[in-house]
N, C-alpha and C positions, 0 to 999 in steps of 0.2 A: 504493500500500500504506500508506503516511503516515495518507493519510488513514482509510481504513479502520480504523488501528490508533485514532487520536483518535477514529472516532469509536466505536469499542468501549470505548474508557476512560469517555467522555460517558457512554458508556449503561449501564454499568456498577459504575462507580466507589461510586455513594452507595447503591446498593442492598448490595451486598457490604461495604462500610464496617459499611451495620444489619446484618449477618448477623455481623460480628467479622472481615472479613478485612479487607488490603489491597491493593488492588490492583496491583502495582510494576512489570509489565512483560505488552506486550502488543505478539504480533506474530504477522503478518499472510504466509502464502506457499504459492505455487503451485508445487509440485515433479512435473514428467512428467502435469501435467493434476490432479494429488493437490493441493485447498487446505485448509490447514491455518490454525487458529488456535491461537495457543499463548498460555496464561493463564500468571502469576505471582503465586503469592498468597503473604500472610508474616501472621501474627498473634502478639499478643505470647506466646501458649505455644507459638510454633513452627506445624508446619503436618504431618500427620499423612494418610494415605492418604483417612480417613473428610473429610477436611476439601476432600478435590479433588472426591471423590464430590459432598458435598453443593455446592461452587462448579457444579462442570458441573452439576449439578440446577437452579439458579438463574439460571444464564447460561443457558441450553438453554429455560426456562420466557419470560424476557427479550426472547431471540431470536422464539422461538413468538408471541409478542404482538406485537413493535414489530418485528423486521426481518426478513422472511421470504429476504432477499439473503441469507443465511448458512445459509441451510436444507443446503447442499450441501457446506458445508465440519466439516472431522473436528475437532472440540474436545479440545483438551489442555490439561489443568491439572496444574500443579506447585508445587513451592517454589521460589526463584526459586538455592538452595543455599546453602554455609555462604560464598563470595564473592559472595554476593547484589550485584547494582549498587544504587549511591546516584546520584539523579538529582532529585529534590525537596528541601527545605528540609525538609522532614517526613519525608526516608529519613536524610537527616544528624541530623537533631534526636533520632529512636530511633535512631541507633547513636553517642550520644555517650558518650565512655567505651571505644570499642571499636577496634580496630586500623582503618585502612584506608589504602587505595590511592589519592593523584590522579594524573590526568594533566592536567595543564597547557597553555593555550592558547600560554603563552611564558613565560620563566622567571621566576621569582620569588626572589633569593637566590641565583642561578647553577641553581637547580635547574625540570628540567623534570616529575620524579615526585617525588611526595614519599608516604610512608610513614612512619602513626605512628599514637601517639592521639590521636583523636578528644577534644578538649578541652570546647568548646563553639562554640554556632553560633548567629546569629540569618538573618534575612530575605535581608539578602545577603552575608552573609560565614560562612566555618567558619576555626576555629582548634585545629593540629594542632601537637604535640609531638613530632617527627620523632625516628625510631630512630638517628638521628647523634646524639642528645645537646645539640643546638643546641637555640638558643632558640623558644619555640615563633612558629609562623608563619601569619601570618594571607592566607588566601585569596578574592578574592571568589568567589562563584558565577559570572561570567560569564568566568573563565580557564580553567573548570574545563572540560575536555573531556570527561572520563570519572574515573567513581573505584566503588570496590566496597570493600567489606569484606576487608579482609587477616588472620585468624587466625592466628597461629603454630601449627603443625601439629608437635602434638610424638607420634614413633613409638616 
């Protein structure tokens, strides 16, 4: 499935880039004989009903030319939502400034998550302003296990 998923990103990535999207997550599964591909798209006004429509139009046209292996699988596109996941240098670098979530390969500063603002970031490191008030903290990309967008959800 790995690969499958890479190589829908390959084929997909810089076409949808020219179209205004992003492409940020992409997967790949076979449920009771049902396969399924599930698209993630994010642009910077958000991502809007009309905006899946027109990705599945373009993935679907993509597919029809270069991989006819997908002919049989149900396309689903989305927003990837308001905890969207960070996984590129270029999903850190647009959400700098903005709350988020890591998880941590091993600790850094006793801490194994860290949660805060998003300060700034280059190539291989991001630097977070943690919701303790501590000093901010610097992470490489290759500790980072996982991390997403964390909003304060005020009801």
């Amino acid at each position: 499935m790995v690969q499958d998923e890479q190589r829908i990103i390959n084929l997909l990535s810089e076409p949808l880039k020219i179209a205004g999207f992003d492409l940020i997550e992409v997967k790949v599964s076979t449920q009771n004989a049902k396969k399924t591909i599930q698209l993630y798209i994010d642009s910077p006004n958000g991502i809007r009903i009309d905006d899946c429509v027109t990705v599945n139009q373009i993935t679907k046209n993509i597919f029809g030319k270069t991989n006819h292996q997908y002919k049989d699988y149900v396309l689903e596109v989305s927003s990837p939502g308001i905890f969207r996941k960070l996984k590129t240098p270029d999903h850190f670098k647009s959400s700098t400034g903005k709350r988020i979530k890591v998880h941590l390969e091993k600790k850094i500063e006793g801490l194994m998550t860290v949660t805060g603002d998003l300060q700034k970031c280059n190539e291989e490191t991001i630097c977070i302003q943690p919701d303790t008030n501590s000093s901010d903290i610097i992470i490489p990309y290759s500790l980072i296990s996982r991390a997403n967008l964390e909003p304060l959800l005020k009801f």
